[in-house]
N, C-alpha and C positions, 0 to 999 in steps of 0.2 A: 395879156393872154397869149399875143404871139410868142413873146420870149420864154414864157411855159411851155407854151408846144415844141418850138424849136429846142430848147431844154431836153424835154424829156425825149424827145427823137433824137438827138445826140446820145442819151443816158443807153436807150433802148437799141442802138447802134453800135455801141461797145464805142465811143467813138471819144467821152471826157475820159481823161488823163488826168490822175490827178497828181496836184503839184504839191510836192513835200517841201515843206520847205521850216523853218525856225519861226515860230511866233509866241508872244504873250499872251495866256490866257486869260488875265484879268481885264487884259486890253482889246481884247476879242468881243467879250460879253460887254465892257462899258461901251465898247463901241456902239457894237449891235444895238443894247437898248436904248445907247442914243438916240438911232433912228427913230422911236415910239417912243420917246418921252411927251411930246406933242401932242399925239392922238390918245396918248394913256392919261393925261393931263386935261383932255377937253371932255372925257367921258367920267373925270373924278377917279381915276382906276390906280392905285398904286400898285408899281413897280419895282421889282425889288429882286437882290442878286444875295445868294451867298455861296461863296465856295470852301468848303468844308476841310478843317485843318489836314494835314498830308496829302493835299492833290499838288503836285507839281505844274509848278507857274508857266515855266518854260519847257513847252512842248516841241513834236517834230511832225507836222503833216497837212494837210490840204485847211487851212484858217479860212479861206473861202468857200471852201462845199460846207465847213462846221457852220459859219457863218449863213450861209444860204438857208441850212436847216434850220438852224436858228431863227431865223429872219420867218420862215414858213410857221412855224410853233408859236410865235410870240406875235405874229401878226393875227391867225388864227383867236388865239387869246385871247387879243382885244377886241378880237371884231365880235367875238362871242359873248362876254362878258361885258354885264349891263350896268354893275356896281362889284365894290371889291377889289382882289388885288391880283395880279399876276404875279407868279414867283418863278425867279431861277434857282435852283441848286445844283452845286455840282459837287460829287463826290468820287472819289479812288473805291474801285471794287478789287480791283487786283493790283495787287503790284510786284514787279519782279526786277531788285535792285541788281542783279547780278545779270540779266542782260538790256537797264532802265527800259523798260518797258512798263505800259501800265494800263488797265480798263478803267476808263474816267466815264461815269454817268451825268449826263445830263437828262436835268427834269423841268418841264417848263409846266406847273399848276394854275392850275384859275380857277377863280369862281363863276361862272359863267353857267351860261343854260344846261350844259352836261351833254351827254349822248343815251338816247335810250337802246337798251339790250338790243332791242330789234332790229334797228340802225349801224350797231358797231361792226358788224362782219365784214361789212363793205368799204370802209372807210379807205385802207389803201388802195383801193382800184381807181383808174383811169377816170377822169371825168364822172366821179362821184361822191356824192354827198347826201348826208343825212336824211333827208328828205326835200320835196320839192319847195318846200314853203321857208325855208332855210335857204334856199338859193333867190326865191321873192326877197326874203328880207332882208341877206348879209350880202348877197351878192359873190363872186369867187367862179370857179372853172370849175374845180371838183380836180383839180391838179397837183397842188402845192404837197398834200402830203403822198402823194405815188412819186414825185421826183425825190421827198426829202427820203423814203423809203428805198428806192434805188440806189441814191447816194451815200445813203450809209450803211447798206450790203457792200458797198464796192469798197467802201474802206474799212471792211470786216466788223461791223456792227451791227447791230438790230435795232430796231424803233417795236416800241409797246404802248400803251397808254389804258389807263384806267381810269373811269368814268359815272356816274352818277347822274342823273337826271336833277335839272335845278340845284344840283350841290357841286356844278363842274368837271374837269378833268384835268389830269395829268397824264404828259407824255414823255416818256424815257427812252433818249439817245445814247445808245451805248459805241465808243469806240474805241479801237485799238492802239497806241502811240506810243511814242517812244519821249522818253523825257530826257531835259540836259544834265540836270545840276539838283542835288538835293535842296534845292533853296523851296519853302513851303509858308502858306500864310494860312 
């Protein structure tokens, strides 16, 4: 909880920098879902990756704020989702070879309890969530997704999510980056 708050008061401070630097993306997400293969494994919940042919492997920019978001969406997921699977996809919306540049989506889906209409407006504010019997039962700040929303405004992208009651949700991280090498799986 402290490192959330400390977090977002840096975000809200103009004060994280982010660090560009060269990373794998396939190595990014296997990472990542390393982390949860454990607690997606104790609740029976399969987890599952695919990245969609023409996204560019090797990218240019912050692998730890992606990573962070990531970590916020996929932890969310499971903590929601009572049977069923979590999914990653990632796909190329734009791509612009002549200055490698390119918008890669990610979407992290579950089947999980969902979000009802009434509840979704609120969801990226500060120390908010769903309702109060959601915080009885999952536990959480009401934090994780205003930092990952900060976080990927700042590196020129938007977070969206669509949502169902008892049929789950899904939530789309869009962001901006630069790629090395036409090498594509």
């Amino acid at each position: 909880i402290i490192n959330d708050i400390l977090d977002y008061s840096k975000i809200e401070a103009g004060q994280i920098i982010l660090d560009i630097h060269s990373f794998h993306l396939r190595e990014l997400i296997e990472d990542t879902l390393e982390l949860f293969a454990k607690s997606a494994a104790d609740k029976f919940i399969q987890l599952n990756y695919f990245i969609q042919p023409g996204v560019p492997l090797q990218l240019e920019g912050d692998s730890s704020r992606i990573r962070q978001v990531l970590i916020n969406l996929i932890g969310n997921a499971i903590k929601f989702t009572e049977k069923g699977e979590v999914e990653i996809n990632v796909s190329v919306e734009e791509k612009n070879n002549d200055e490698n540049s390119c918008k890669i989506i990610f979407s992290v889906r579950d089947t999980g309890i969902g979000i009802s209409q009434e509840h979704q407006g609120g969801l990226f504010r500060v120390f908010t969530q769903a309702d109060t019997s959601i915080t009885r039962k999952y536990g959480g700040t009401g934090l994780g997704l205003a930092i990952s929303k900060k976080i990927v405004e700042q590196m020129g992208g938007q977070i969206w999510f669509t949502s169902k009651p008892e049929s789950g949700t899904t939530f789309f991280v869009s962001i901006q980056t630069i790629f090395e090498d036409e090498k594509h799986e």
